[in-house]
C-alpha positions as CSV (number, residue, x, y, z in Angstrom):
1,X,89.9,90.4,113.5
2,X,91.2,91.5,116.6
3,X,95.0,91.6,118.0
4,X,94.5,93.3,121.4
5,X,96.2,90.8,123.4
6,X,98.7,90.6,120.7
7,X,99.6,93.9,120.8
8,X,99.4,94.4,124.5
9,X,102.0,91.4,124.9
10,X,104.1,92.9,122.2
11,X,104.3,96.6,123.9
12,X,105.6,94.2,127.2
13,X,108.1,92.2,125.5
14,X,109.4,95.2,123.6
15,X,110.5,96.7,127.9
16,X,112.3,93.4,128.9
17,X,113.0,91.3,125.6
18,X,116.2,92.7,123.4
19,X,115.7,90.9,120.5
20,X,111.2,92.0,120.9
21,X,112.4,95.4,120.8
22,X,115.2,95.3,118.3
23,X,112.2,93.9,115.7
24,X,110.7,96.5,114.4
25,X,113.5,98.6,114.2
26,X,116.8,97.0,112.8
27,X,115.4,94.0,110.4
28,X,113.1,95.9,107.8
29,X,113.5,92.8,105.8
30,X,111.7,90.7,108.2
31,X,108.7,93.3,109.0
32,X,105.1,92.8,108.4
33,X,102.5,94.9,108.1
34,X,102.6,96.7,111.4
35,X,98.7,96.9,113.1
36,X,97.7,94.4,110.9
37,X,99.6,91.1,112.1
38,X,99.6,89.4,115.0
39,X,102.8,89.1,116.7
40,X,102.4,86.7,119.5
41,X,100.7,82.6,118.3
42,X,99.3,79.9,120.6
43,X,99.6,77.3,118.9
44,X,99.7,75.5,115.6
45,X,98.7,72.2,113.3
46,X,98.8,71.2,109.9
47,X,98.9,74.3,107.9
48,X,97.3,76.2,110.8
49,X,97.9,78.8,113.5
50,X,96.2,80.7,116.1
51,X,97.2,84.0,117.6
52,X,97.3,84.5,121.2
53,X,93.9,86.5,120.6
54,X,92.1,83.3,118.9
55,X,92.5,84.0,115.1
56,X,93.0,80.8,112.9
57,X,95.3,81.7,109.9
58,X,96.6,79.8,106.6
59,X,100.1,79.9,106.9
60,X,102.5,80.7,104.1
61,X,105.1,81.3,106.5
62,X,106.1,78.2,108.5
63,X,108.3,79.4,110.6
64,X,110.5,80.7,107.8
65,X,110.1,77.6,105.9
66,X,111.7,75.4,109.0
67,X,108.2,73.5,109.1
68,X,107.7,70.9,105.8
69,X,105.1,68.4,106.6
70,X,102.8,70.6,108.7
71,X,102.6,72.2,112.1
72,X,102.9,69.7,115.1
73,X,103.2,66.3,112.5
74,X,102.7,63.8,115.2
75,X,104.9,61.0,113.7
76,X,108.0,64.0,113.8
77,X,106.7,64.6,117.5
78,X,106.3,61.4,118.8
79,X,109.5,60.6,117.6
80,X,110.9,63.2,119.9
81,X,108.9,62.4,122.8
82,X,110.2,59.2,122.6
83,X,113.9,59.6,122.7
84,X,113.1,62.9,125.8
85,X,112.0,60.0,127.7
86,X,114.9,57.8,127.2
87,X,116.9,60.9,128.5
88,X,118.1,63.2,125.3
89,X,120.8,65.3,126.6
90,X,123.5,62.8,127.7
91,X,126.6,63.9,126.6
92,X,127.9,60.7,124.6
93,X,126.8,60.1,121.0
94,X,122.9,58.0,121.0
95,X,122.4,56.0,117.9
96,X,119.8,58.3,116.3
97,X,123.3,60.4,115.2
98,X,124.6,57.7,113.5
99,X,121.1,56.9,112.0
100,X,120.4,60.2,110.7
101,X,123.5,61.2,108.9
102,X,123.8,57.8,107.1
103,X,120.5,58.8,105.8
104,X,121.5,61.7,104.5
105,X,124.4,60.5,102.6
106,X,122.1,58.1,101.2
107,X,120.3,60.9,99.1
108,X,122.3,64.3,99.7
109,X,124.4,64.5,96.0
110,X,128.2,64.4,97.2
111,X,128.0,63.3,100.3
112,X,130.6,61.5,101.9
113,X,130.9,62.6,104.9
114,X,128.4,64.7,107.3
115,X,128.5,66.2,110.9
116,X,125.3,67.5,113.1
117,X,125.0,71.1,114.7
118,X,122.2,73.2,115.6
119,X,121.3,76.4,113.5
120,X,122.4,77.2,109.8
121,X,124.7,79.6,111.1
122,X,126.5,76.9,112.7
123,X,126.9,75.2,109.3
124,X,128.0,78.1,107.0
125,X,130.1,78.9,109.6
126,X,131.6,75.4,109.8
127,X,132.0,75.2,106.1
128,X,134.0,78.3,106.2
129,X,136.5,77.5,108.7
130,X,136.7,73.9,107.6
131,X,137.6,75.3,103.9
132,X,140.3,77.6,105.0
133,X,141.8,74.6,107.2
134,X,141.9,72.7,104.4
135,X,143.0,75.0,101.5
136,X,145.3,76.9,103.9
137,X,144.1,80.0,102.2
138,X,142.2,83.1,104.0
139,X,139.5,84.7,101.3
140,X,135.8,83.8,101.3
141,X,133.5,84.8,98.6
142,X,129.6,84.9,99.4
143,X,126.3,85.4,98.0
144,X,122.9,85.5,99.6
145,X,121.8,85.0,103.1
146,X,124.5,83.0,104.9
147,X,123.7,83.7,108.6
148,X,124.6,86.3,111.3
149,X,128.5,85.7,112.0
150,X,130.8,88.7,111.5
151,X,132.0,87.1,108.2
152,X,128.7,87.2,106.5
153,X,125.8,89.2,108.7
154,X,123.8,92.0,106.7
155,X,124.6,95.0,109.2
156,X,128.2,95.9,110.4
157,X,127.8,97.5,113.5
158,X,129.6,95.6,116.0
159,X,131.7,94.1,113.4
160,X,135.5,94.9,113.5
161,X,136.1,96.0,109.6
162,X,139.0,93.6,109.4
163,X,136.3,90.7,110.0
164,X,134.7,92.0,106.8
165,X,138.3,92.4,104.9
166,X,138.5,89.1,103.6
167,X,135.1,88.6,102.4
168,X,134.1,89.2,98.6
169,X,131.1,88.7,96.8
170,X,129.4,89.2,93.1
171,X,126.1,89.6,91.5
172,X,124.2,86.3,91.2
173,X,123.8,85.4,87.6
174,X,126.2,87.3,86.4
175,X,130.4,85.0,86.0
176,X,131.7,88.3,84.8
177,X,131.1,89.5,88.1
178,X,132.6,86.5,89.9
179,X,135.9,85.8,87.3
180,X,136.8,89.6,88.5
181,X,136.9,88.5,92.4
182,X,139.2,85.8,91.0
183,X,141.3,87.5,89.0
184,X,141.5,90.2,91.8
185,X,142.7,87.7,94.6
186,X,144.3,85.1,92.5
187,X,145.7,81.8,94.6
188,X,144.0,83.4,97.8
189,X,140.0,82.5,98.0
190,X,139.2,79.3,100.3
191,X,135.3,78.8,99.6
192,X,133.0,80.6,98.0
193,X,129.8,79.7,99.7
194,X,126.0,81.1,98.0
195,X,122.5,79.9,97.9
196,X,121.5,78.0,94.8
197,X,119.1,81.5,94.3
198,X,117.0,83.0,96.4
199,X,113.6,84.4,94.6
200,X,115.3,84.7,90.9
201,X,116.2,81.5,89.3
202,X,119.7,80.7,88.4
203,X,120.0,81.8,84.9
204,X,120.8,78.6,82.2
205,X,125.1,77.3,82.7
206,X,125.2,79.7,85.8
207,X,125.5,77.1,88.5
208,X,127.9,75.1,86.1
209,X,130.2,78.1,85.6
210,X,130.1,78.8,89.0
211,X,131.0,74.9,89.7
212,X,134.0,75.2,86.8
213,X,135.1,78.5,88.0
214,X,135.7,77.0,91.6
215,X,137.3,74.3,90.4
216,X,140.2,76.0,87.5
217,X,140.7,78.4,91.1
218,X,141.3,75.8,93.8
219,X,138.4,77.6,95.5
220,X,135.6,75.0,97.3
221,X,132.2,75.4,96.5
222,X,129.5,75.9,99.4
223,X,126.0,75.3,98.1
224,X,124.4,77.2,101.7
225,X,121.0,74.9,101.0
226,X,119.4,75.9,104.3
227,X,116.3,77.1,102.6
228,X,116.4,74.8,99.4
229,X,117.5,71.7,101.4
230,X,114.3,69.0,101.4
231,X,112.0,71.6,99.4
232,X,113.0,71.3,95.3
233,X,113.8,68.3,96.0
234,X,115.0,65.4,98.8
235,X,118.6,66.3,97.8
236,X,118.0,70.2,97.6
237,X,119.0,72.3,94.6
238,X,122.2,70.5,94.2
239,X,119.4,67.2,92.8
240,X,117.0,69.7,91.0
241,X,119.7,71.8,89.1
242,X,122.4,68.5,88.6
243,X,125.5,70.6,89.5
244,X,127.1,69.2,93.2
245,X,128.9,71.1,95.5
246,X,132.2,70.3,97.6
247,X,130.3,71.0,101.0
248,X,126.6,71.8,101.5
249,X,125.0,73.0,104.4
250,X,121.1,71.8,105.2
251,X,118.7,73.0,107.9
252,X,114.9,75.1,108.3
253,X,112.8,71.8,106.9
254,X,115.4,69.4,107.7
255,X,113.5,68.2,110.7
256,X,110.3,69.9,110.5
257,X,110.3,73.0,113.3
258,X,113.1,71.2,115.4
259,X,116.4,73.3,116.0
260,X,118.9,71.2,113.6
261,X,121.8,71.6,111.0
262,X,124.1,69.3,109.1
263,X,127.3,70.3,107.0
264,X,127.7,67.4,104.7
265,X,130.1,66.7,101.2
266,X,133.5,65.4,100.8
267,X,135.0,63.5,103.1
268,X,138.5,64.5,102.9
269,X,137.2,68.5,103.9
270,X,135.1,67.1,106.6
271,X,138.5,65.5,107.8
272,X,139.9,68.6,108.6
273,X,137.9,69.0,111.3
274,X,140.2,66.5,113.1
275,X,142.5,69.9,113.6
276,X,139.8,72.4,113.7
277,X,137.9,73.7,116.9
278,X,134.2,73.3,116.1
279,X,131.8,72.4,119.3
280,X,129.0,72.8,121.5
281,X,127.7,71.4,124.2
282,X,124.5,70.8,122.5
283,X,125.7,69.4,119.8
284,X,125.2,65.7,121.0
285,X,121.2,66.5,122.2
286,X,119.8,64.0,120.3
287,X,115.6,65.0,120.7
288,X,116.8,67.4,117.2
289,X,117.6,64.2,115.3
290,X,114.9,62.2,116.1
291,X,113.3,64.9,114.6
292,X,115.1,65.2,111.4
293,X,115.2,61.5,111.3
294,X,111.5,61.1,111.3
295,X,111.1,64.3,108.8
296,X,113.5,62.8,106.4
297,X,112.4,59.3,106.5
298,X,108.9,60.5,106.0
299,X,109.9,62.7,103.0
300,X,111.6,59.7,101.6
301,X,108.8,57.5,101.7
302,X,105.8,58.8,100.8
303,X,104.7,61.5,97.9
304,X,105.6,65.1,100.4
305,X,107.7,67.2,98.0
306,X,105.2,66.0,94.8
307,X,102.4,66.8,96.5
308,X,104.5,70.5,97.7
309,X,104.9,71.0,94.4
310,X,101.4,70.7,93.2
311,X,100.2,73.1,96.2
312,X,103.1,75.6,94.8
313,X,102.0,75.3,91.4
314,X,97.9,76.1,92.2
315,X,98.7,78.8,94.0
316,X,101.3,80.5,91.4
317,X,99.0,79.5,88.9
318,X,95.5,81.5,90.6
319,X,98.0,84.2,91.1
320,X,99.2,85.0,87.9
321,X,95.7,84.9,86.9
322,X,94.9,87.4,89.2
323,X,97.9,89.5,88.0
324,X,96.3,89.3,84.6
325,X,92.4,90.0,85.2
326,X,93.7,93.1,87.4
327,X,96.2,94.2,85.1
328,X,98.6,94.8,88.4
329,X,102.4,95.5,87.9
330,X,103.3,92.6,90.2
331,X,105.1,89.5,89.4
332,X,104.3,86.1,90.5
333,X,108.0,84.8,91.1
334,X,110.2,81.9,93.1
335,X,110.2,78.0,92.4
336,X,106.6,76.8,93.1
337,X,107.4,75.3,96.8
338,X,108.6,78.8,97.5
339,X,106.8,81.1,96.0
340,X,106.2,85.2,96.5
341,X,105.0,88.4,94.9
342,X,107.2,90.5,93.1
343,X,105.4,94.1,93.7
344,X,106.8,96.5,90.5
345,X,104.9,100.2,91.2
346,X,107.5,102.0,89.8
347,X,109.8,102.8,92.9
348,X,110.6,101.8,96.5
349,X,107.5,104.0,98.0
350,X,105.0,102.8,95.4
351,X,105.8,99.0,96.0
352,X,105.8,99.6,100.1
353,X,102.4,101.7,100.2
354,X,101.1,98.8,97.2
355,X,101.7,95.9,99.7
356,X,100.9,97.7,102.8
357,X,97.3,98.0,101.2
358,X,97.4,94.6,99.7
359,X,98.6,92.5,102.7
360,X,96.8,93.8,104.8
361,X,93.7,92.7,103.3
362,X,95.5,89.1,102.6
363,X,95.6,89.3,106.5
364,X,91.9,90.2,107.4
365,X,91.0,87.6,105.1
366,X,93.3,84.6,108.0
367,X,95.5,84.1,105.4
368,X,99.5,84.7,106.4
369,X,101.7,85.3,103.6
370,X,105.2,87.3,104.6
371,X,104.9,90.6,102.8
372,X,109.0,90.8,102.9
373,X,110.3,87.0,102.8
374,X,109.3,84.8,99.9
375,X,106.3,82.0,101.1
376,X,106.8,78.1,101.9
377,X,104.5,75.5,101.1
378,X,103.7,72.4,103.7
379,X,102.9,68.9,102.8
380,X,99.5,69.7,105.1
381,X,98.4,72.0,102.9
382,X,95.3,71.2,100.5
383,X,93.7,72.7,97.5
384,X,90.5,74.0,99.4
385,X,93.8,76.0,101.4
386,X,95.2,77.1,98.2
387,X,91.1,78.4,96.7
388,X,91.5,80.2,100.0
389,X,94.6,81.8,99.3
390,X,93.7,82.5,95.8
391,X,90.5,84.1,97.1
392,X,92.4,86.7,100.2
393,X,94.7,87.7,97.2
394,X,92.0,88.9,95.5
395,X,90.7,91.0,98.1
396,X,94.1,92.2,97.8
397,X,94.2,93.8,94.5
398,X,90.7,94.6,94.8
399,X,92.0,96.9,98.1
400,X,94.8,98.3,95.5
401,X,91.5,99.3,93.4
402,X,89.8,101.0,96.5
403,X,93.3,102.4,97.5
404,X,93.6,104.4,94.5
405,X,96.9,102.4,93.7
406,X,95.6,100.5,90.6
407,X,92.9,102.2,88.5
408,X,89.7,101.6,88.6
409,X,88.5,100.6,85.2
410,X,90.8,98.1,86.1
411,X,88.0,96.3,88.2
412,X,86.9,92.9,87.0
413,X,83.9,93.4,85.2
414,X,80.3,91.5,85.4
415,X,79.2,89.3,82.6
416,X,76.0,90.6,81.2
417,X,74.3,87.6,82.7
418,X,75.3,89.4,86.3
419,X,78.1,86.7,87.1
């Protein structure tokens, strides 16, 4: 499988392209297996993509889980072709606005109210400033991945450290951990704003103390459902796990690929923003919610997330099989629509040189799973895709074998028959 082209584009972006060259060296989270993945596609459809040097891969990746249905869905894309012809970027609000968040209060638990932006950033960051409007109080406690402002982005540098001085946060899973932020900054804490989970699963009652522990403190709750939104479920987490938030913030597969995000929940919050500055010019560009409109119409009327589900479940299913026959330390984790590998070798070292040996064979085999960032399945993909996926993984614990990182009685072996 070659990547020369790949590469060689690579090496030119990283000399004129800041955030090319900042890749492989600030966001170790987001990195693949370097020499092994391609870094530049051409194009993509269904539950397919090609690199710039010809390579068709499965992907597992999705463009960090923005894409639902499949790459290029053309009812999501004619959609937006048609309202770029009727002229998209106008300035006044088009109908499609309207359209799109009524929809979404039809299905989204606790919504009353909603408002459009453009990245997820833009709706954590809304939530936040719409929450200390309205409580009059400064604090914000967070948990997970809430975006890149200086209230909640992973690195400090360039961060002033009185940005960071009013932001908390606790372990997930653990109310102990969150009744001591309370109790530490009684009367004070506007929102607390978290994903639903991330790769563990909320532990039984957590979400519901978290809800009644908001609640007994005056303290919103921000479900940040940017990932989860339109994947457990048409109404996120906050459907799946029955416990609503005050606000919730939705984007990624909201409208399939197409740069959208949406703050909805009560109305009386969303009110505030008649006093807060929140805006941008494009804002009103209304090609984004055709998009989502189409996406989420689609969802709602035919069996998407079901079938999701069902993909998710195959593939967790051959993989824990896998685990089992090779006797590998590694955990088959995550709800079944977003699913990944938890790698156990015994420390940090072990588990990197583990999957630097196992994706990369995942990889030669065309099939793109994110060695850092949990998976995504699409609507697109089908159960001769999953066989597939089943089948690169395991060439990849076969490569642990051949690695001399599992041992080698630990082979599969033949039936006497030769099978």
């Amino acid at each position: 499988m070659g990547l020369d082209r790949s590469f060689a584009l690579d090496r030119r972006a990283e000399r004129i392209d800041a955030l090319a060259a900042k890749r492989k060296k600030v966001i170790a989270a987001d990195q693949m297996i370097e020499g092994h993945y391609p870094v530049f596609a051409e194009r993509a459809h269904g539950a397919h993509f090609w690199d710039v040097d010809g390579n068709k891969y499965l992907d597992f990746f999705l463009s960090y889980g923005t894409v639902v249905l499949g790459h290029a869905d053309p009812d999501v894309d004619e959609a937006v072709v048609r309202e770029i012809r009727r002229g998209f970027a106008v300035g006044l609000m088009k109908p499609v606005q309207s359209e799109l968040i009524a929809e979404l209060l039809e299905f989204v638990p606790g919504a009353e109210m909603g408002m459009l932006l453009k990245t997820g950033s833009d709706a954590t960051g809304a939530a936040v400033r719409l929450s200390r409007a309205f409580t009059g109080r400064d604090r914000v406690v967070r948990w997970g991945y809430n975006g890149w402002h200086d209230w909640c982005a992973q690195w400090d540098h360039g961060i002033p450290a009185v940005s960071r001085a009013l932001v908390d946060s606790f372990t997930y899973n653990d109310l102990d951990s969150l009744r001591t932020v309370f109790a530490r900054h009684p009367g004070q804490i506007a929102c607390l704003v978290m994903m639903p989970f991330m790769i563990e699963r909320p532990a039984p009652g957590f979400l519901e103390g978290v809800r009644e522990l908001t609640r007994e403190h005056g303290t919103l709750l921000v479900f940040d459902e940017i990932r989860s939104g339109f994947r457990l479920a048409l109404g996120g987490a906050q459907e799946y796990y029955g416990v609503t938030a005050d606000l919730v913030t939705l984007s990624k597969a909201f409208a399939n690929g197409y740069a959208i995000s949406a703050l909805t929940g009560r109305a009386d919050v969303l009110r505030t923003l008649e006093r807060v500055h929140i805006s941008s010019t494009y804002y009103a560009n209304a090609d984004a919610m055709a998009a989502a409109l189409a996406t989420v119409r689609k969802l709602r009327g035919g069996d998407h997330l079901k079938r999701i589900w069902r993909m998710g479940e195959r593939l967790q299913d051959g993989l824990r099989s896998l685990t089992a026959e090779f006797g590998a330390p590694v955990d088959v984790v995550g709800h079944p629509p977003m699913p990944f590998l938890d790698f156990r070798f015994g420390d940090g070292d072990a588990d990197q040189r583990a999957k630097r040996s196992f994706y990369a064979a995942t990889i030669r085999e065309g099939v793109f799973l994110h060695p850092n960032h949990h998976w995504f399945i699409a609507a697109a993909t089908t159960d001769d895709d999953i066989d597939r996926a089943v089948g690169a993984a395991r060439r990849g614990f076969e490569a642990l074998i051949a690695d001399g990182l599992l041992p080698a009685d630990r082979r599969p072996r033949k039936k006497e028959d030769g099978t």
